[in-house]
C-alpha positions as CSV (number, residue, x, y, z in Angstrom):
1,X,-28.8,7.7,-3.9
2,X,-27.4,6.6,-7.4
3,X,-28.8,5.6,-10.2
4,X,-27.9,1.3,-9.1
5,X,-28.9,0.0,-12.9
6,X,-25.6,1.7,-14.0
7,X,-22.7,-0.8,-12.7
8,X,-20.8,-1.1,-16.2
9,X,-18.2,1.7,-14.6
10,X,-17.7,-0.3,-11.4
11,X,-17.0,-3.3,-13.0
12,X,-14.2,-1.3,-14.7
13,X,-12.7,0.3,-12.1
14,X,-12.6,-3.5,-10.1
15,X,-10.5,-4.5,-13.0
16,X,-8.0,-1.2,-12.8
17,X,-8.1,-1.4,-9.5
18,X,-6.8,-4.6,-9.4
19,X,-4.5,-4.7,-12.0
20,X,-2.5,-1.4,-10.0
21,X,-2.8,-3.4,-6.4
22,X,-1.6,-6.7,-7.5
23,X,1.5,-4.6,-8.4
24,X,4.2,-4.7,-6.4
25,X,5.1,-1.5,-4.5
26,X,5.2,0.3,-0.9
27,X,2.0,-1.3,0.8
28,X,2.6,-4.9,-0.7
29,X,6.4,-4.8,0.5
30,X,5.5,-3.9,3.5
31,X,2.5,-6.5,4.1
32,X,5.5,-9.1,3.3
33,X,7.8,-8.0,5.5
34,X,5.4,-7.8,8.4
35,X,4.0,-11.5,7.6
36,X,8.0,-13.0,7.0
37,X,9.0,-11.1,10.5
38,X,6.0,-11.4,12.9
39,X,3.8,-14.3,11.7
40,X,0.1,-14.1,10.2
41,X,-1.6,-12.0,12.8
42,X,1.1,-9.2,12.2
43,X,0.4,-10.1,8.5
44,X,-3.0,-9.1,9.0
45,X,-2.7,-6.3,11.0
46,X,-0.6,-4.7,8.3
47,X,-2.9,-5.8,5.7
48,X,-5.6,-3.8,7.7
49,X,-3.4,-1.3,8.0
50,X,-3.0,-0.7,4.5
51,X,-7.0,-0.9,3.8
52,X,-7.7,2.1,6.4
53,X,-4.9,4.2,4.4
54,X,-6.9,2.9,1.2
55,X,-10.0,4.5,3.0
56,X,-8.7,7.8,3.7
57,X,-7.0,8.3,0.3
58,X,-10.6,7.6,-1.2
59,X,-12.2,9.8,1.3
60,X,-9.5,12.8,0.3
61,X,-9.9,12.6,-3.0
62,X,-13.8,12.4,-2.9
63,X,-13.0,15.6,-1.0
64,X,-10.9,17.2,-3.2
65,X,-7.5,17.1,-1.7
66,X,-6.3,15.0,-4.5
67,X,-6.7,18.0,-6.8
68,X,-5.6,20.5,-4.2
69,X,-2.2,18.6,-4.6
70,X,-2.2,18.7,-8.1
71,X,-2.5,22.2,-8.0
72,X,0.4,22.4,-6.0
73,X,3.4,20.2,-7.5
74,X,5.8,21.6,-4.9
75,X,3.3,20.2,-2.4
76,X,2.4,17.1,-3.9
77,X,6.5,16.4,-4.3
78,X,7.4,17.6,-1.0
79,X,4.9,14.7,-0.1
80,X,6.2,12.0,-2.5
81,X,9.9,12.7,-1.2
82,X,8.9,12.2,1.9
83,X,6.8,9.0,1.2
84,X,9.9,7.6,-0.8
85,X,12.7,8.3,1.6
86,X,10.3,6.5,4.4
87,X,10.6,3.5,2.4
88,X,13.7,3.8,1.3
89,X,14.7,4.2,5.4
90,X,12.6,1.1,5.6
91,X,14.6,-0.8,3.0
92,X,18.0,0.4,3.9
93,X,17.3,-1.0,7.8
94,X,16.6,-4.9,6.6
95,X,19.7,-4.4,3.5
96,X,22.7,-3.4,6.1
97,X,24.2,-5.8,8.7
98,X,24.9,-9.5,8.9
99,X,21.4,-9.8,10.3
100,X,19.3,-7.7,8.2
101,X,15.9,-9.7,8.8
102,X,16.4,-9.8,12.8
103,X,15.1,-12.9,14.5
104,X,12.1,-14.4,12.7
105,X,9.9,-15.3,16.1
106,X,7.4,-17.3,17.3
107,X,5.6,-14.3,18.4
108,X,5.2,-10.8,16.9
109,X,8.3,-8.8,18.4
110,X,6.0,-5.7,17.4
111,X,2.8,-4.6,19.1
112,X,-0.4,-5.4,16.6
113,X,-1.4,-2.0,16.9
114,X,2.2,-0.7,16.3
115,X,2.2,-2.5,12.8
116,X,-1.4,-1.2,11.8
117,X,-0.1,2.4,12.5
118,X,2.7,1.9,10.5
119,X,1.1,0.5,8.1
120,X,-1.7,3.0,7.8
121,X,1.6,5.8,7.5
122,X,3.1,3.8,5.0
123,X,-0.1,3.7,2.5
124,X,-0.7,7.5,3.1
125,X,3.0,8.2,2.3
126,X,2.7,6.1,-0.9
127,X,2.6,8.2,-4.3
128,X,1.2,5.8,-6.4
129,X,-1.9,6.3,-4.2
130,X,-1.9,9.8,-5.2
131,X,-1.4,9.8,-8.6
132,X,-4.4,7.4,-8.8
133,X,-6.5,8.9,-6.7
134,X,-6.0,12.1,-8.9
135,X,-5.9,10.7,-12.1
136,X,-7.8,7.6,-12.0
137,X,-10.3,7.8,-9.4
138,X,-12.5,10.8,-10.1
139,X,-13.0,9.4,-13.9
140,X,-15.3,7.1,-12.1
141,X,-17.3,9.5,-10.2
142,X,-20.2,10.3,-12.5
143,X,-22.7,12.9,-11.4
144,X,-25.3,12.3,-13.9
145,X,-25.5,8.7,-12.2
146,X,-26.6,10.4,-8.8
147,X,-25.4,10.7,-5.3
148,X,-21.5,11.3,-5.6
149,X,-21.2,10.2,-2.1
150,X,-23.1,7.0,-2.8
151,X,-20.8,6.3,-5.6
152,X,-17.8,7.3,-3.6
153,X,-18.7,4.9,-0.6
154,X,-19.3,1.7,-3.3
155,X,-15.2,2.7,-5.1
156,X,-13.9,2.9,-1.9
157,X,-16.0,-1.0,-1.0
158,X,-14.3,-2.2,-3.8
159,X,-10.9,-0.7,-3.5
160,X,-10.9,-2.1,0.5
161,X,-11.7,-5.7,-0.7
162,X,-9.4,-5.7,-3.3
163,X,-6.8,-4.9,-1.2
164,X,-7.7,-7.3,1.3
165,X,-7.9,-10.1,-1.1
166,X,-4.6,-9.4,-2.9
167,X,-2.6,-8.6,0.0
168,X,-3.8,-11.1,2.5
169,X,-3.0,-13.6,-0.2
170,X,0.7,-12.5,0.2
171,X,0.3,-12.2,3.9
172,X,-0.4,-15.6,4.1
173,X,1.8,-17.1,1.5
174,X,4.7,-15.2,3.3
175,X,3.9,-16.3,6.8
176,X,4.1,-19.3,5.3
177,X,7.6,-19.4,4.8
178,X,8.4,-18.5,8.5
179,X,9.2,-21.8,9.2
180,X,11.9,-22.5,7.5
181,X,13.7,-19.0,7.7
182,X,13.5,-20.1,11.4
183,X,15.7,-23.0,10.7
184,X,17.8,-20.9,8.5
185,X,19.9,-18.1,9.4
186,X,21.5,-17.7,6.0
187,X,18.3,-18.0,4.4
188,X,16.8,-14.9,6.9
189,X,19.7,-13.0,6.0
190,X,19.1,-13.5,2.4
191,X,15.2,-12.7,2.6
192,X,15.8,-9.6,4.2
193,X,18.3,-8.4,1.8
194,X,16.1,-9.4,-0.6
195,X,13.1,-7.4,0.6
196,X,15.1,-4.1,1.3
197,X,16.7,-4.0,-2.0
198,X,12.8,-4.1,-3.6
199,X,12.1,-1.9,-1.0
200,X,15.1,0.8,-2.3
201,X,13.8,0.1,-5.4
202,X,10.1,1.1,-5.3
203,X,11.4,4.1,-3.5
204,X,13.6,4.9,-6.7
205,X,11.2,4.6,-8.9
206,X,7.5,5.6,-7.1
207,X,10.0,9.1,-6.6
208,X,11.1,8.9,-10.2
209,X,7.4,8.0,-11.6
210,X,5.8,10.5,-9.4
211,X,8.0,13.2,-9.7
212,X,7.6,13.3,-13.5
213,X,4.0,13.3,-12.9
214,X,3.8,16.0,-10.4
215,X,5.7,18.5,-12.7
């Protein structure tokens, strides 16, 4: 175990971690989209989605994979193209046509489990999440505290909750406007243009951000 009478750090990295998720970016874009589309349910399934990704990118870099990208910019920017021309994809579907939202239904037009895998893909494929899993979260880790697995398992707690309280707060405040994008087809239209252009956008510039980091 760790040393539990030193919680100063964790305290710390609540208020970082906070302060990066309440952002907006890939995984909060996404969350939205899923909520204005498909209702509250799909809303949470993305949001749990996006907490399982949060998971593994803790579990990777408590392993060491964060640093194994580092060491290898042309990996660690093959992975953030790839990451930024997903969402990018993403935004480009909901910005082109007449009817770039679709049909906002009274029923998810997606399978539950179909939105959690894509939104488990879409955290993994975020940068951000690698550049602070790289240089953020290991400053945290402190061996002279104790176990670094213990330690590991209470960041990764914190990082989960987090995320479920910040993005199931826009999960429910964007399901919440489903009614009246039902009774509005300009207003659908407009939404979704909306959401693909910030979409292209935090593909722009997580590849932009990240690239100059990975060099």
């Amino acid at each position: 175990m760790f040393d539990l009478s030193q919680t100063s750090h964790f305290w710390l990295y609540f208020v970082l971690v906070a302060g990066i998720i309440a952002l907006p970016g890939m995984d909060m874009a996404f969350v939205m989209a899923s909520s204005l589309v498909d209702g509250r349910r799909a809303g949470a399934a993305a949001v749990a989605g996006i907490v399982a990704g949060g998971v593994i990118h803790v579990a990777m870099a408590s392993l060491g994979v964060g640093l194994l990208l580092m060491s290898a910019p042309r990996l660690f920017n093959i992975l953030l193209l790839a990451g930024s021309l997903y969402v990018a994809w993403m935004g480009w579907s909901l910005v082109r046509g007449a009817s770039a939202f679709g049909e906002v239904h009274e029923r998810a037009s997606r399978p539950l489990g179909s939105i959690f895998a894509r939104a488990v893909l879409t955290c993994l494929l975020n940068p951000k999440a690698y550049i602070f899993t790289i240089a953020v979260f290991p400053q945290f880790l402190r061996p002279d505290y104790g176990s670094i697995v213990g330690q590991s398992v209470v960041l990764s707690t914190i990082t989960a909750l987090t995320q479920a309280g910040v993005y199931g707060g826009v999960a429910v405040g964007a399901a919440g406007l489903r009614g009246w994008l039902r009774s509005n087809a300009a207003a659908q239209v407009l939404m979704g243009r909306s959401v693909g252009a910030l979409l292209l956008l935090v593909a722009v510039w997580t590849a932009w951000k990240g690239w100059q980091h990975g060099q």
